[in-house]
C-alpha positions as CSV (number, residue, x, y, z in Angstrom):
1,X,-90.3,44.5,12.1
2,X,-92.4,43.4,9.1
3,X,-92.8,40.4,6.6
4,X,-91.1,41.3,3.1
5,X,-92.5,39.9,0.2
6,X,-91.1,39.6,-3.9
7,X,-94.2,39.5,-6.3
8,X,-93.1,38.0,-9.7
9,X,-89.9,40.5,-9.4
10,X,-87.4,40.9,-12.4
11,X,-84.6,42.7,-13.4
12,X,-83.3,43.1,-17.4
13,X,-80.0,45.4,-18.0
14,X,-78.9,46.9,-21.2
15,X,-80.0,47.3,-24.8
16,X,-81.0,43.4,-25.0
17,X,-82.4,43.4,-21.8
18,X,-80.3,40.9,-20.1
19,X,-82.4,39.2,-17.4
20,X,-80.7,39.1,-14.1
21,X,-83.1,37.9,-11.5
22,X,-86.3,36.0,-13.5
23,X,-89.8,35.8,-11.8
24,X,-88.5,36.1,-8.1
25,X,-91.2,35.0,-5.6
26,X,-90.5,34.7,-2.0
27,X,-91.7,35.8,1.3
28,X,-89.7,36.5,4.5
29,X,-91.4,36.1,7.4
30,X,-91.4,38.5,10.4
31,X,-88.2,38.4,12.3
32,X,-86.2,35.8,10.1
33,X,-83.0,35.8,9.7
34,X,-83.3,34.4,5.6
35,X,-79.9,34.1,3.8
36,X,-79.2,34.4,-0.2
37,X,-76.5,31.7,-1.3
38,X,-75.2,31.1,-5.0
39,X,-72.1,31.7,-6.9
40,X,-70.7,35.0,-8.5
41,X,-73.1,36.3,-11.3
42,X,-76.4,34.7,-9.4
43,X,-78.3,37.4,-9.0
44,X,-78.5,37.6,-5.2
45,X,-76.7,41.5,-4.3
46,X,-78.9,42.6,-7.8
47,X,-81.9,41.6,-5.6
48,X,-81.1,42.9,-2.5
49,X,-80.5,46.2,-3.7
50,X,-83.8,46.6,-5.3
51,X,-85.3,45.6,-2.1
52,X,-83.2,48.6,-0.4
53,X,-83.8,50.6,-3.7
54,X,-80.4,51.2,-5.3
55,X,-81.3,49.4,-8.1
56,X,-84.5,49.9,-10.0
57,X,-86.9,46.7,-10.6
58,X,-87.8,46.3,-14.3
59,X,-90.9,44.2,-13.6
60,X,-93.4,42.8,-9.9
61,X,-93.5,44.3,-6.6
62,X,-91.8,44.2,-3.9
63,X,-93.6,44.6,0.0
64,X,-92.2,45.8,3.2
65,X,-95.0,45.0,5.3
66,X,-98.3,45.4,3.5
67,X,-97.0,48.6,1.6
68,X,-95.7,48.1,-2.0
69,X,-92.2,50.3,-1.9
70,X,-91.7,50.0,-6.0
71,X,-91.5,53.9,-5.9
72,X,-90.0,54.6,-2.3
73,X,-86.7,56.0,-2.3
74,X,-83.9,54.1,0.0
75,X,-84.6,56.3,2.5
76,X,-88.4,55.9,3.1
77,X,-88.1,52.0,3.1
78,X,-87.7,52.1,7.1
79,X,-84.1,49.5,6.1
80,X,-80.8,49.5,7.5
81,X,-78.3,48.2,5.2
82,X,-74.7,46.5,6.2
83,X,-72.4,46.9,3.3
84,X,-69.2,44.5,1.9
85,X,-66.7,48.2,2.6
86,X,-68.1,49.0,5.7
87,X,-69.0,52.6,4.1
88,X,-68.2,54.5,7.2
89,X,-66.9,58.4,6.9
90,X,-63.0,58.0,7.5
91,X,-63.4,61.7,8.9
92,X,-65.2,61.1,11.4
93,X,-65.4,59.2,14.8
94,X,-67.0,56.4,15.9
95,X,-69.5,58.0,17.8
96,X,-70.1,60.3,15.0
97,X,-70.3,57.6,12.1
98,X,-72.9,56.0,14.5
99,X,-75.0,59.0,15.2
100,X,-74.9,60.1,11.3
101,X,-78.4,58.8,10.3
102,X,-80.0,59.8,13.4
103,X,-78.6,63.7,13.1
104,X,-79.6,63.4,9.3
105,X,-83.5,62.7,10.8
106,X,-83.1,65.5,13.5
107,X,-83.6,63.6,16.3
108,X,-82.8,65.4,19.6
109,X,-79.7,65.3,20.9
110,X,-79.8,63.7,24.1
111,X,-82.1,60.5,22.1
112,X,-78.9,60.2,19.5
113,X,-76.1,59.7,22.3
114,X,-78.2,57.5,24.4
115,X,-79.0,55.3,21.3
116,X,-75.1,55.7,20.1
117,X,-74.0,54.6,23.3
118,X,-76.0,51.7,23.1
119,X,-75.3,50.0,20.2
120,X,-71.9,50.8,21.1
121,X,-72.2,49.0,24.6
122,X,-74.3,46.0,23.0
123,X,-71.3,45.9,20.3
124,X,-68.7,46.1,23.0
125,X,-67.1,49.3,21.1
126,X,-67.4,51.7,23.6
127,X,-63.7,52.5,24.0
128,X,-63.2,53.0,20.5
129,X,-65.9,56.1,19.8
130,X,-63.4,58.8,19.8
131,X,-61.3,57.2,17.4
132,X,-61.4,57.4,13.5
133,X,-62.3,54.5,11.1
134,X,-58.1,54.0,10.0
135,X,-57.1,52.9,14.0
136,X,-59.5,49.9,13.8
137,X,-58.9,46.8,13.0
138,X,-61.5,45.1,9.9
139,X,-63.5,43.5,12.7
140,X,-64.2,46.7,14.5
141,X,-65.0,49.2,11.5
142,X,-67.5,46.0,10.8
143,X,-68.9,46.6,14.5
144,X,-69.0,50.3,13.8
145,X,-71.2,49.6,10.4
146,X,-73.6,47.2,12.5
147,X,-74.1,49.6,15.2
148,X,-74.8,52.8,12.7
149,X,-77.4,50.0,11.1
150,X,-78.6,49.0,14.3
151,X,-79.8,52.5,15.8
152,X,-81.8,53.3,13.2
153,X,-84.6,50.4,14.9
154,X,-85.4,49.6,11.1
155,X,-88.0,47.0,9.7
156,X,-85.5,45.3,8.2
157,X,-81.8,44.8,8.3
158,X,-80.1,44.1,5.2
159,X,-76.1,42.7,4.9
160,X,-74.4,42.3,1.4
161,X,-71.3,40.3,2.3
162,X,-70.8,42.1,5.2
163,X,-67.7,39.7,6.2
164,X,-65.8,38.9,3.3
165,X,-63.2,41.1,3.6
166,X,-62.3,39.8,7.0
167,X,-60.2,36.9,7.7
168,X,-60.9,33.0,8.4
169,X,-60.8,33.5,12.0
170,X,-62.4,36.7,12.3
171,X,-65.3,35.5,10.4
172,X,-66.5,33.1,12.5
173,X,-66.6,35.4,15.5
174,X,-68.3,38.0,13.2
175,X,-71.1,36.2,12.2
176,X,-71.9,34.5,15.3
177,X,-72.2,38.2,16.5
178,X,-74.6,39.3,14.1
179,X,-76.6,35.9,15.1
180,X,-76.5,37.0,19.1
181,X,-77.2,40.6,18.0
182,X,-80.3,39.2,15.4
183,X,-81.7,37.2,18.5
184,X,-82.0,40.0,20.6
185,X,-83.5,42.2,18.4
186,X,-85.5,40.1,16.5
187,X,-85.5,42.5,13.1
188,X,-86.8,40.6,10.1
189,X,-82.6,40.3,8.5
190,X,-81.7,38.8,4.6
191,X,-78.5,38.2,4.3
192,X,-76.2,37.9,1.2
193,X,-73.0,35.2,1.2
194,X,-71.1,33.1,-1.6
195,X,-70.1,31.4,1.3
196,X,-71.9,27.8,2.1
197,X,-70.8,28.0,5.7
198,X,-72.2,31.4,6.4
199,X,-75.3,30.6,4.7
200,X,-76.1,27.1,6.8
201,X,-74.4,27.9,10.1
202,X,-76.5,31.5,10.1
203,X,-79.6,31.5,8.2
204,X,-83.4,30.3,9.7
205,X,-84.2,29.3,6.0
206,X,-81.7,29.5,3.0
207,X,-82.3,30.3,-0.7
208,X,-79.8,28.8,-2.9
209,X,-80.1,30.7,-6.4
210,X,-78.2,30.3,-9.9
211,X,-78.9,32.9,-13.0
212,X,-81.4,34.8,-11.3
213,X,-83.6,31.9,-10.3
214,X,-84.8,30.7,-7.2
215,X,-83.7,26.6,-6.8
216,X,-84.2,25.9,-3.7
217,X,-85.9,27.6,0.0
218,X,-85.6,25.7,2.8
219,X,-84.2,25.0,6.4
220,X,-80.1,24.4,6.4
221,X,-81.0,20.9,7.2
222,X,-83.0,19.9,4.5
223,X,-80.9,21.5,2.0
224,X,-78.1,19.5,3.3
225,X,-79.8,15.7,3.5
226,X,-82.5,16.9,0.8
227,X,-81.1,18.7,-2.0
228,X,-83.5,19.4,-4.9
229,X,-81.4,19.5,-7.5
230,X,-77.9,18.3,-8.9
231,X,-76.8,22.7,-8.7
232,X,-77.6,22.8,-5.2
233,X,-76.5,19.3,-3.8
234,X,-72.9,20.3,-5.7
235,X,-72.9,23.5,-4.3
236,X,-74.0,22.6,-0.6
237,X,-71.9,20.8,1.5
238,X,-67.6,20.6,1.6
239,X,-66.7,18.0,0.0
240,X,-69.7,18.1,-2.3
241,X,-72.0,15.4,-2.7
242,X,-71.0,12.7,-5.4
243,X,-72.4,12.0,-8.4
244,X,-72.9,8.2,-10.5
245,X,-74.5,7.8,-13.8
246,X,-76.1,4.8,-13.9
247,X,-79.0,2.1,-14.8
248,X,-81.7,0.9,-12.7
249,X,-82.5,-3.0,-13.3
250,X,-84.9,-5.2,-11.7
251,X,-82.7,-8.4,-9.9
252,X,-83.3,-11.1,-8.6
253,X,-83.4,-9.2,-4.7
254,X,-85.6,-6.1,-5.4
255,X,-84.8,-2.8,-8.0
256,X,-80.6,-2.3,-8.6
257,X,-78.3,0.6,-10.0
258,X,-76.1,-0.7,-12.2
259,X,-72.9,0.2,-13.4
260,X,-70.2,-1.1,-15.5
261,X,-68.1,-1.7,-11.8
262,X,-70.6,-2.3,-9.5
263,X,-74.3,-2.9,-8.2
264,X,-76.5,-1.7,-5.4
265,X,-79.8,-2.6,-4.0
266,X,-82.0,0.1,-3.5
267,X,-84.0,0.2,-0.7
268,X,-88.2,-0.8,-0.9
269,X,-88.8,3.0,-0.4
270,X,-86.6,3.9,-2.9
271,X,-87.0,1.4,-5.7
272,X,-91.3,2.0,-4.8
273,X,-90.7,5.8,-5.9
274,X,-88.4,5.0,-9.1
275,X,-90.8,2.4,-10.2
276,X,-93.8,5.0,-10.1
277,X,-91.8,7.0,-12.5
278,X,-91.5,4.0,-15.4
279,X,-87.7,4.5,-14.9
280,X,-86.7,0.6,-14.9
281,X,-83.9,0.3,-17.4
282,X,-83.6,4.0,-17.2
283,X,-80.3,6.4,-16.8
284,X,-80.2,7.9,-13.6
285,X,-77.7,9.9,-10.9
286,X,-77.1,8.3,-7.9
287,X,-75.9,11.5,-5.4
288,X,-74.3,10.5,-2.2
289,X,-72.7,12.6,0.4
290,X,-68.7,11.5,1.1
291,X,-69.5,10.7,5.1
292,X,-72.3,7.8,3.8
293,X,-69.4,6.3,2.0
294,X,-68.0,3.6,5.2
295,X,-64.7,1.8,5.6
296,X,-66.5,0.0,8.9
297,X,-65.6,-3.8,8.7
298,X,-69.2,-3.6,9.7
299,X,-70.8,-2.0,7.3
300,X,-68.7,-3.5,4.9
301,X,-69.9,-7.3,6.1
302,X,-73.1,-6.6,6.6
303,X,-74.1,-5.0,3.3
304,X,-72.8,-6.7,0.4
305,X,-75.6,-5.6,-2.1
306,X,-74.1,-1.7,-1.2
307,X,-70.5,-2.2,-2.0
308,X,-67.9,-0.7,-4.3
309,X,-64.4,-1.6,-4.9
310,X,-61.9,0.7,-6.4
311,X,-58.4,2.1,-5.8
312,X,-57.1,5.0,-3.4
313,X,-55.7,7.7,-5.4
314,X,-54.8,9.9,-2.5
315,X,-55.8,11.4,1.0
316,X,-56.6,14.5,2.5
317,X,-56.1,14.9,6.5
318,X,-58.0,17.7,7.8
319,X,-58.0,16.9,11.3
320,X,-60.8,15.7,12.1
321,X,-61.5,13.5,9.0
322,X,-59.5,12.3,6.1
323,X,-60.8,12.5,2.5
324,X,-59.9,9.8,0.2
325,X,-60.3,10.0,-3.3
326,X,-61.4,6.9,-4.4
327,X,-61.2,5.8,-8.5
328,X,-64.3,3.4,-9.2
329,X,-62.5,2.0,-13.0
330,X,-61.5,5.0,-15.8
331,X,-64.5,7.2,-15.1
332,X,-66.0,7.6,-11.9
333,X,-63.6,9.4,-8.8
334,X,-65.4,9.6,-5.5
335,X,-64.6,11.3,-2.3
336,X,-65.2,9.1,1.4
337,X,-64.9,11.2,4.2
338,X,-63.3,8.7,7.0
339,X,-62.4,8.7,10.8
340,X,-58.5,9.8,11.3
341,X,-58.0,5.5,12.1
342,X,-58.2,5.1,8.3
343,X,-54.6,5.6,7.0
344,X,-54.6,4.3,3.3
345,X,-51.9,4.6,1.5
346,X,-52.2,5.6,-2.4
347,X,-52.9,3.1,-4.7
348,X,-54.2,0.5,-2.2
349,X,-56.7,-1.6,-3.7
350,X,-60.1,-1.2,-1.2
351,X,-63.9,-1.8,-0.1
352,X,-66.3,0.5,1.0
353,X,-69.8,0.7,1.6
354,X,-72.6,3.0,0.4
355,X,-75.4,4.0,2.9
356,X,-78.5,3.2,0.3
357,X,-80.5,4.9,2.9
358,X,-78.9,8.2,2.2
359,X,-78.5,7.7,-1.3
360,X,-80.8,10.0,-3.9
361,X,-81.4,9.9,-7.2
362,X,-81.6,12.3,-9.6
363,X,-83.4,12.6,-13.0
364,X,-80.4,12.5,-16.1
365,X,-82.0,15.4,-17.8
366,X,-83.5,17.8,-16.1
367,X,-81.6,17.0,-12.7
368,X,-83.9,17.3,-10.5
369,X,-84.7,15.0,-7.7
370,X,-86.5,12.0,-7.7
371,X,-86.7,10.4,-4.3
372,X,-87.6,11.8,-0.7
């Protein structure tokens, strides 16, 4: 196991030098299980594979423990890396796709079937090693690229995607196997994902990145309720978090956001912080998340400075909630996530109320947050 560290790490491509990851400085601790989140194009695979080094770093270092591996080859980086396609030999066994990487470092032989055996035992795949990658299903050829990473008792384990060829269903059991498999072993582990529900149901910490850069490291929780920016509150969290321009004026009951609908009172924390930043009679973005928008009779009576009015323009029942779409006059459409007991029907005039202690605020221009 060892801490991995990215020292002021670039990568440029082509003639014009294209950047595709800028200035990337990060840490992983020993034995965290760290994820990489952001959409297509982000730079997160491009920076996982110069850690493993496929891909050449244009500028920094990078550390596996206190050595800098700049100039290592893949296979002197002491890493095990869990691909998208599996990448497993479709002429040869289980057993044999296992034991590859051992046989290439000449271990003996009786070491490589006890260790194949296993990984295959701890994987729960030892019926299948004496059949060939095309008489698995998806979700045991994954098993089979995990266990051929997992004898190898590397520093570090990386996975690029590892799941996304596998279905809904099969997902969800996959990666809460690679969480049960991660706590037993303990391997420092980055993992790659476009997928939000991966990254906060799996990672220790998660790095949320956009056009190479680095927006936000934290826990899954504070990402969530604490979002540093407009990018990642939008991206994290299903429905995503809604957005309101609007103006903050004194009244006569503390600091408001105004709209050309509707007022709220801010809360004394709140409106203390805004007021620090000279943003009276400022544009701002209110963010709120869709459950902190109420159709409780008593939130709705008990807050009348946190109340908006608008008109139902249809409903999504998912079960366990029901989104409603909610049109605040021509230009703002919010989403309240509501108990099942709320059946509105579209185009119903109604009331909700906005938590103001969940509410953040965000700065118009650069976006970034400007409230704890």
């Amino acid at each position: 196991m060892a801490k991995i560290l990215f020292n002021h790490v670039y990568k440029r491509y082509g003639k014009y030098k294209e950047v595709a990851v800028n200035d990337f400085n990060l840490q992983v601790e020993d034995g965290e299980f760290l994820v990489f989140v952001g959409p297509s194009g982000c730079g997160k695979s491009t920076t996982l594979r110069m850690l493993a080094g496929l891909e050449d770093i244009s500028g920094g270092e990078i550390y596996i423990g206190d050595t800098v591996v700049n100039d290592f080859s893949p296979k002197d980086r002491d890493i095990s890396m869990v691909f998208q396609n599996y990448a497993l030999y479709p002429n040869l066994s289980v057993y044999e796709n296992i034991a590859f990487g051992l046989r290439l470092r000449k271990l003996p032989k009786h070491e490589i079937d006890l260790s194949v055996k296993r990984a295959a035992r701890v994987l729960e795949i030892e019926n299948f090693l004496e059949r060939k990658p095309r008489e698995l299903s998806g979700g045991q050829r994954q098993r089979v690229a995990l266990g051929r990473a997992i004898v190898r008792k590397p520093q570090a384990f990386l996975y690029d995607e590892p799941l996304s060829n596998l279905d809904a269903r099969l997902r969800v059991q996959m990666r809460s196997e690679i969480i049960s498999l991660h706590k037993k072993m303990g391997v420092t582990s980055i993992y790659v994902t476009h997928d939000q529900v991966e990254a906060m149901t799996m990672g220790d910490r998660v790095v949320v990145m956009n056009k190479g850069v680095i927006l936000q490291v934290d826990t899954p929780e504070r990402l969530y309720n604490r979002p540093n920016n407009i990018f990642v509150a939008n991206f994290i969290g299903n429905p995503p978090m809604n957005f309101i321009p609007g103006k903050l004026q004194e009244g006569s009951g503390g600091l408001e956001f105004h709209t050309n609908r509707f007022a709220l009172l801010l809360t004394k924390q709140h409106a203390g912080q805004l007021r620090k930043q000279n943003l009276i009679d400022k544009t701002v973005i209110l963010g709120i998340r869709p459950e902190h928008i109420s159709f409780e009779e008593n939130e709705i009576g008990g807050n009348p400075q946190s109340l908006i009015s608008g008109v139902l323009e249809f409903g999504e029942f998912v079960g366990s909630d029901r989104y409603y779409h909610l049109k605040i006059g021509m230009e703002s459409l919010l989403i309240a996530r509501a108990h099942p007991k709320y059946h509105f029907n579209d185009g119903m005039k109604v009331t909700a109320a906005i938590d103001m202690e969940k509410a953040l605020f965000y700065h118009k221009e650069t976006e970034n947050l400007l409230t704890d």
